[in-house]
C-alpha positions as CSV (number, residue, x, y, z in Angstrom):
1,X,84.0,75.0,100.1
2,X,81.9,71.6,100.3
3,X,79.3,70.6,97.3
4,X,77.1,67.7,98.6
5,X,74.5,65.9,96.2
6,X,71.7,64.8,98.3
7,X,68.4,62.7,97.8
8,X,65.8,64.3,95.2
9,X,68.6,66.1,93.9
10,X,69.1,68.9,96.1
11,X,72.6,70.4,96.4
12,X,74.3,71.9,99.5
13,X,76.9,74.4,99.4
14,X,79.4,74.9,102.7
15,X,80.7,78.2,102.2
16,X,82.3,77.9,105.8
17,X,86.1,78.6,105.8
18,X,88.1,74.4,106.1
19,X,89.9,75.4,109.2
20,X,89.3,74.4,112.8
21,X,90.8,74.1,116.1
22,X,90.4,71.3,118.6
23,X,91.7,70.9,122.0
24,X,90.9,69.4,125.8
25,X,90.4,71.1,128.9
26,X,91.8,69.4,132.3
27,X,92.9,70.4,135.8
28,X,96.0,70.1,136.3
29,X,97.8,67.4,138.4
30,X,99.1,64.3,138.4
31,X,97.5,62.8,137.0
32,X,95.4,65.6,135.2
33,X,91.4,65.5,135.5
34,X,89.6,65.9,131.9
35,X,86.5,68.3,132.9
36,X,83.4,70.1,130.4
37,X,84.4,74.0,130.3
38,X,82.9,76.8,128.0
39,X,85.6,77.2,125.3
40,X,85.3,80.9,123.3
41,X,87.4,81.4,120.3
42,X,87.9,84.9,119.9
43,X,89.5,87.2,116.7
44,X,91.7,89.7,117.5
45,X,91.2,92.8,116.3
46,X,93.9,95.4,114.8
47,X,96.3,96.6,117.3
48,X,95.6,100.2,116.4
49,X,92.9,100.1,117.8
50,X,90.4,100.8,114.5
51,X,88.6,97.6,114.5
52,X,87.1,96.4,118.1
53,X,89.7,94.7,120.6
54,X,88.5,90.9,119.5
55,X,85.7,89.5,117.5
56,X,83.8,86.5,119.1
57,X,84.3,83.8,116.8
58,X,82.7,80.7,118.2
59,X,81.5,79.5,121.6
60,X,81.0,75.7,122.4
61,X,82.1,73.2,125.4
62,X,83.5,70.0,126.2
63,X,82.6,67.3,126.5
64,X,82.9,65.3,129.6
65,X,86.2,63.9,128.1
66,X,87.6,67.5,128.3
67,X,87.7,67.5,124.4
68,X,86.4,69.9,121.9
69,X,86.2,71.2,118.3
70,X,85.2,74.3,116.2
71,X,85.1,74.8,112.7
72,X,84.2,77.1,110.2
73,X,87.3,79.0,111.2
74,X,90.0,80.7,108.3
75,X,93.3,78.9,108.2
76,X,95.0,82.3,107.3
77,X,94.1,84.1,110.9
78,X,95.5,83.4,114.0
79,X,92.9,82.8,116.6
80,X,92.6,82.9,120.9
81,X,90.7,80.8,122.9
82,X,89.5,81.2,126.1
83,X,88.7,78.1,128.6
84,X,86.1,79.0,131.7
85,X,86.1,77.4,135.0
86,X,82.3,77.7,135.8
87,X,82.2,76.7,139.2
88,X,84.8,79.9,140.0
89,X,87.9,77.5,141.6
90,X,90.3,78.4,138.9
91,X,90.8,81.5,137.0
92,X,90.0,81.4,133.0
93,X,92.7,79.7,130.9
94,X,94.0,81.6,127.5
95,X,95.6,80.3,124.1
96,X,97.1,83.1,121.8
97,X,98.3,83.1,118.2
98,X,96.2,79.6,116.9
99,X,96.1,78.9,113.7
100,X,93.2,76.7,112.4
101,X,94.1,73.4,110.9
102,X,92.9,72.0,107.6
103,X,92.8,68.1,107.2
């Protein structure tokens, strides 16, 4: 949690969770080509099947750079994250088991 003292006195309270998860997306080669890609951060749900298969968690994009951040996520989950090729060339790309950092 984040306590910010602003002007005329006014307080704000970040009641997000501290972690995030940052990363790039590229095409591969040599060498490899940053690109912007829709990034989805995803969840998972219980695997038996009682809560749904994944919770959406964030969505964002890169940048032109390839790079990319969310926050607001809890350091004590493991998280997936999806990377979309829009223009339909390459298939979508998938990170399992992240764990959000803190500093």
């Amino acid at each position: 949690m984040t306590v910010r003292l602003c002007d005329d006195d006014v307080i704000i309270v970040d009641i997000r969770p501290p972690g995030f998860l940052h990363g790039s997306t590229a095409v591969a080669g040599s060498p490899n080509t940053m690109v912007p890609r829709r990034v989805q951060v995803f969840l998972p749900g219980s695997a038996r099947g009682v809560l749904p298969a994944a919770e959406l968690a964030a969505t964002t994009a890169s940048d032109v750079a390839g790079a990319w951040h969310v926050d607001g996520l809890d350091p004590t989950k493991k998280y997936a994250v999806i990377a979309y090729d829009h223009t339909g060339r390459y298939d979508p790309v998938v990170r399992l088991n992240l764990t959000p950092s803190v500093d």
